[in-house]
N, C-alpha and C positions, 0 to 999 in steps of 0.2 A: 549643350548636347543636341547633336543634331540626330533625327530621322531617316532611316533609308526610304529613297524613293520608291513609289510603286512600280511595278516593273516594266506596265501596259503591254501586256503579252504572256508569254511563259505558260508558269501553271494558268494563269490568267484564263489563258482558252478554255481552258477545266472547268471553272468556276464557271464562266460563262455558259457550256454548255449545260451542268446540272442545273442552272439559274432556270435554262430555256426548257427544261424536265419538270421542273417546278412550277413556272408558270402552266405549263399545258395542263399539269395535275390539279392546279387547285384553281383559277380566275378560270379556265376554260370550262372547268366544269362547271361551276357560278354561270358560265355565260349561256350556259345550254339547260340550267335548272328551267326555263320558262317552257321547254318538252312536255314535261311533269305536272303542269300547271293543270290545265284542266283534268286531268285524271285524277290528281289528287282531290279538287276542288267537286270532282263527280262521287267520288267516291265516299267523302266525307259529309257533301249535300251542304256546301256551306258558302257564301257571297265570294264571290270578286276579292273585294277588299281584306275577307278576314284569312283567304288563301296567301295572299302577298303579305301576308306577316312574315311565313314564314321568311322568305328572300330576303324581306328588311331586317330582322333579326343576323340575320349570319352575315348579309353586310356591315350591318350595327356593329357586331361582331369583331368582323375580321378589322375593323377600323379600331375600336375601342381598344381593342388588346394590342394595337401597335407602338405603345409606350412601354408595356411590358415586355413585349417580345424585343424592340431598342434596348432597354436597360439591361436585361439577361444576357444579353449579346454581349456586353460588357462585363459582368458578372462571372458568365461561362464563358461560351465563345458561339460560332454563328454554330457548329457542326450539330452540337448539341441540343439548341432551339429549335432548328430544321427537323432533328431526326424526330423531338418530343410533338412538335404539329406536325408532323406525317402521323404518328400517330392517334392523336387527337382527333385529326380530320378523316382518317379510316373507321375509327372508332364513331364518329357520330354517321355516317354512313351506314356503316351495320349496323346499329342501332336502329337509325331511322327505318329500315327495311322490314321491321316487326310491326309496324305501322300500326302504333296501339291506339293513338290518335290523335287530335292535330295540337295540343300541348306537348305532344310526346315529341314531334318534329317540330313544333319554335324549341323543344332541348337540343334534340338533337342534330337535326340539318342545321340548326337556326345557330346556338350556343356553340356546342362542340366544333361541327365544321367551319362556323366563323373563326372562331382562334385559333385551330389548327392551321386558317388558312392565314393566320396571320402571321405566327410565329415560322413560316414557311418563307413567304413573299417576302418581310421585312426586312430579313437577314442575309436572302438571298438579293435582293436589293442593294444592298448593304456592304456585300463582297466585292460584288464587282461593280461599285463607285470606288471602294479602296482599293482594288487592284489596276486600277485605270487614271490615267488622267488626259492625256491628248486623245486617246482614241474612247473617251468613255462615252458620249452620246452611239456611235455608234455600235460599243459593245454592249447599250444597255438597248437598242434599237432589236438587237441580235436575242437579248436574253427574253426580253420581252414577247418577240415574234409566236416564242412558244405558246403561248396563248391563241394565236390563231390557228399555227398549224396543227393544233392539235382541237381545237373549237373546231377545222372542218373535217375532221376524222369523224368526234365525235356527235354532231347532229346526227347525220346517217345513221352512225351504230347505236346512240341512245336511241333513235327510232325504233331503230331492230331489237333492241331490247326490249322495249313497251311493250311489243307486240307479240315477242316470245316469252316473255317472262313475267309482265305487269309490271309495274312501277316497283312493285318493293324488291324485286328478283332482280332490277334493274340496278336499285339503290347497291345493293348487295355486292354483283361484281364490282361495280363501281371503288365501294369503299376497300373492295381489295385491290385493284389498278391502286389506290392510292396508300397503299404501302409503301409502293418504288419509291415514295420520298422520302421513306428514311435512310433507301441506297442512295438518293441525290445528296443530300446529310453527310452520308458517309463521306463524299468525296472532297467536301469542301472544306478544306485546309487554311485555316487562317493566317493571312501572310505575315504573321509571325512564326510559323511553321516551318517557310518557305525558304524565308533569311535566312533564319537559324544555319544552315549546315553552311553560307556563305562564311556566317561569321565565326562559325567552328575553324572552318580552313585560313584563316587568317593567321597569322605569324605573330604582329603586332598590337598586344591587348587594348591598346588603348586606341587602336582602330575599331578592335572588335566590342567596344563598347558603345561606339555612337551607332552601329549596325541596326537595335534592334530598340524599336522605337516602347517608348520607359509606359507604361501602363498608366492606363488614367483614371485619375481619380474620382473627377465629376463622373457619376452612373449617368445622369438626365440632367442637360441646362434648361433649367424653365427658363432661366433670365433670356431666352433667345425671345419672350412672348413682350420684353419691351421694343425690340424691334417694329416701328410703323410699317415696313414691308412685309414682315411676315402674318405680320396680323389682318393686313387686305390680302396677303395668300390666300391664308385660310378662308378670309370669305369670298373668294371666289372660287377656294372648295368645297364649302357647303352649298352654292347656287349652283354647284356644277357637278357633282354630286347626286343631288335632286334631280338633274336628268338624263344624267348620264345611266342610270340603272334599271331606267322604264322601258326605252326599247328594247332590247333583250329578252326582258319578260314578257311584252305584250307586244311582239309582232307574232310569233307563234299564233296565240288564239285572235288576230285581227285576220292573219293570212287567212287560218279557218274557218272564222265567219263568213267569209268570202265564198265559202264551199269546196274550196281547191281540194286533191289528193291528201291523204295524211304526209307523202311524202316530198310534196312541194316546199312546205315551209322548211321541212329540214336540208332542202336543196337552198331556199334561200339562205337560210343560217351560214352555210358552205359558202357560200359565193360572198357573202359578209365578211367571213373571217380571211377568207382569201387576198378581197379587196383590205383589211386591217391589215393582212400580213402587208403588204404591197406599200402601205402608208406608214407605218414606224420605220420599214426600212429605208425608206426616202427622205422620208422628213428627219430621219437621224444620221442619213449621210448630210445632207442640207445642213442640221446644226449644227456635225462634224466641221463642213466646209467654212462655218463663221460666216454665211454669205450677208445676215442679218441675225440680231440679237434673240435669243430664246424667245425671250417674253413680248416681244414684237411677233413672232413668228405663232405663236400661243395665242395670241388675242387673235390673228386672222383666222386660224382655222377651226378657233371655237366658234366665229359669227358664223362663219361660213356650215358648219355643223349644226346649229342653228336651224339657221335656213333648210337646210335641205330638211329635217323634221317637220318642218311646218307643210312640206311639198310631198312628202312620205304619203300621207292618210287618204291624200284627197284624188288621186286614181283607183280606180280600184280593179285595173288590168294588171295579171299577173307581170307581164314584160316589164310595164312602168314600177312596181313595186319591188322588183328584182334590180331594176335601173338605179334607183334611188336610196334603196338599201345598200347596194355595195357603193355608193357614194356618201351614206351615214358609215360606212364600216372604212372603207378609206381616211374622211376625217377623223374616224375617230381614232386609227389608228396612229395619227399625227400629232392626235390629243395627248396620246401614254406615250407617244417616244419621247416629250420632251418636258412633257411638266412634273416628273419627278428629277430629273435629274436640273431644270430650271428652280429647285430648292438652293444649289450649290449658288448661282449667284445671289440668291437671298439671302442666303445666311452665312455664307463661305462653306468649303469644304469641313473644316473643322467644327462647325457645329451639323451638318450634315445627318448626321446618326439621330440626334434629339427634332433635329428640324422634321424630320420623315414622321419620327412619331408623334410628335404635334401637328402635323397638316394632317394625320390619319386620321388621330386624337378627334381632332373636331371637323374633320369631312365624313365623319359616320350621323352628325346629324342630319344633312343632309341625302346620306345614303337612308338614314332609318325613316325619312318623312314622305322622298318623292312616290316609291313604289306605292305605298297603301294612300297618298293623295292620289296618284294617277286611277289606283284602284275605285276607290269612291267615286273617283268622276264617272269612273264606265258605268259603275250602279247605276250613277242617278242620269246619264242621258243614253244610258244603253246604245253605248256609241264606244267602239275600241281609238278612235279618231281623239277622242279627248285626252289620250294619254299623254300621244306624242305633240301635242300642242301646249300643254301644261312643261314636256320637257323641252322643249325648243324655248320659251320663254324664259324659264331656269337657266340655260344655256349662254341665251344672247345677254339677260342681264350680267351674266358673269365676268364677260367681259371687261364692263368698266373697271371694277377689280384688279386686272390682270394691267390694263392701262397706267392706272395709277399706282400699282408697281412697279412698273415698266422706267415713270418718271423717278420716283422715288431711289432707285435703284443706279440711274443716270446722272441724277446730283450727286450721290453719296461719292459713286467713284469716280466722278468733274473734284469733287471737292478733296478727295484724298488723293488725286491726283497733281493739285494743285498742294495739297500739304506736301506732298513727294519731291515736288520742285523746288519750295521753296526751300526744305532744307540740301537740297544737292547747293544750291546756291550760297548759302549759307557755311555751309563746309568749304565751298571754293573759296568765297572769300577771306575765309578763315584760316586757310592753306596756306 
């Protein structure tokens, strides 16, 4: 029984764009939470350290529950997951906006809006890797981008909120913007949906049977975790991870320390997300083109992302810190165009759906450790400089990780390569 292909196109484009609705609604917001950071941290009268709990929880979050929100997916379907974390994730919004105290938001920004933003991202993820396959880095380059184009809308206007509203008045509309994902929810049609009315119009049953690919059984392969390639994924997701979540949250209050306008830093945030839209789209025509392998192409521009972290802190002129940052938000946007969909040559496409929520699964340690380590460092040298130096070292270590997948992954298919041959051979001479 064979499978119909995916279509790479079609409804496809659909999917794609509620994907890019989705991102902008729940990672952008995540990327613009470090706004909020000192207001809240004023207003509660409480350290550095014990403020970034919140962020580390809803990243904790939105990672731990991405095994759950993988298997329901299978259970139900993607439409279904999407719509229940839209509202998940609006509901811990409103909530948080009563600001009862800072327990009340690790529940609710921290708990709620982590899962909702999980069971959103995973599956929308998820669709359009199934509906694609020659054009899928670049359709995931596209779904992705959402995140930034909608990251520079919002700095500016979560500014403007602050200052009209206060942070809780801010949280408020917020968590209603983030209804629209259970209209992105809506849209997205599992393409089994899609087939269906092909294989309705068909004449010939026993055509219209291999049409529509037979449901699966396995809910979640854990056995993908004997794999030695996915297992040095994973920790080059939890070392990357670790720093991937501090600048975000702590260029905002370094910009400030600095004494700049209130509305500088949200002009940097802008020209960050801008420079990120600028770099998934590139770097995912690039891995479109095959010019060089994923995971070759992954290890450069994580060193090189690195690097520039470490070059971040140490001017402290506005131009240089605008310069430097949209060169963290370009790599970084190089970062996500390519290392989820560089799961598919780890695990194949068919483990694909389990592989996502075990790399989330256990790249939430990482996400739950770096923010509140970067935090304690600023305590103890009352320095914003040591955040992004603790992440730039999380970063370049991660690398090696990614290298030795890189080999791993070059023997397997030399070697099945070389099984591939030798039975064509084998058949010939058998002929």
């Amino acid at each position: 029984m064979k499978s119909r292909a995916p279509p790479d196109g079609g409804y496809g484009w659909v999917v794609v764009m509620s994907a890019f609705f989705i991102m902008g609604l729940t990672t952008a917001v995540l990327k613009n939470i470090g706004l909020f950071f000192l207001d809240i941290q004023t207003h509660f009268g409480v350290l550095t350290s014990t403020t970034t709990w919140v962020t580390s929880i809803t990243i904790a979050m939105f990672h731990l529950a991405a095994p759950v929100a993988s298997a329901l997916t299978v259970q139900f379907s993607q439409r279904v997951v999407i719509i229940a974390g839209g509202l998940l994730a609006a509901s811990g919004m409103l909530l948080a906006s009563l600001g009862l105290s800072l327990p009340w938001l690790y529940l609710t920004m921290g708990v709620l809006q982590g899962m909702g933003i999980s069971f959103t991202w995973i599956p929308a993820n998820i669709m359009v890797s199934h509906y694609f396959v020659r054009w899928r880095p670049i359709a995931y380059a596209i779904a992705s981008s959402g995140e930034c184009v909608f990251a520079t809308i919002f700095s500016p206007f979560f500014q403007w909120l602050l200052e009209m509203y206060s942070w809780q008045g801010a949280l408020l509309i917020i968590g209603g913007l983030q209804l629209n994902l259970c209209v992105c929810g809506a849209v997205m049609r599992p393409l089994e949906e899609v087939q269906r009315p092909m294989q309705e119009n068909k004449e010939n049953p026993e055509v219209d049977a291999t049409v529509v690919p037979p449901k699966r059984k396995v809910i979640f392969q854990f056995s993908l975790m004997r794999k030695p390639e996915l297992l040095l994924y994973i920790l080059f997701a939890i070392f990357a991870a670790a720093g991937f979540f501090i600048p975000p949250l702590f260029l905002v209050p370094f910009v400030k320390s600095l004494g700049m306008d209130s509305y500088w830093p949200a002009f940097i945030l802008s020209a960050l997300a801008l420079a990120d839209l600028a770099g998934r789209l590139l770097c995912g025509w690039i891995a479109n083109m095959r010019l060089v392998r994923n995971l070759q192409l992954l290890t450069m521009v994580v060193t090189l992302l690195g690097v520039v972290l470490l070059l971040l802190p140490i001017s402290h002129n506005y131009w240089a810190i605008l310069v430097f940052a949209s060169l963290y938000g370009f790599l970084f946007g190089c970062v996500v165009a390519i290392h989820v969909t560089s799961i598919v040559d780890v695990v194949s496409l068919e483990g694909f759906d389990s592989g996502l929520g075990l790399f989330m699964l256990f790249r939430s340690v990482g996400g739950f450790i770096g923010p509140p380590t970067a935090g304690w460092l600023v305590d103890q040298t009352n320095d914003y400089s040591a955040a992004f130096y603790l992440s730039s070292v999380c970063l370049i270590s991660s690398t090696v990780f990614v290298a030795l997948v890189d080999r791993l992954v070059q023997k397997r298919n030399s070697k099945d390569a070389k099984v591939h041959q030798e039975n064509i051979q084998d058949n010939t001479e058998a002929g």
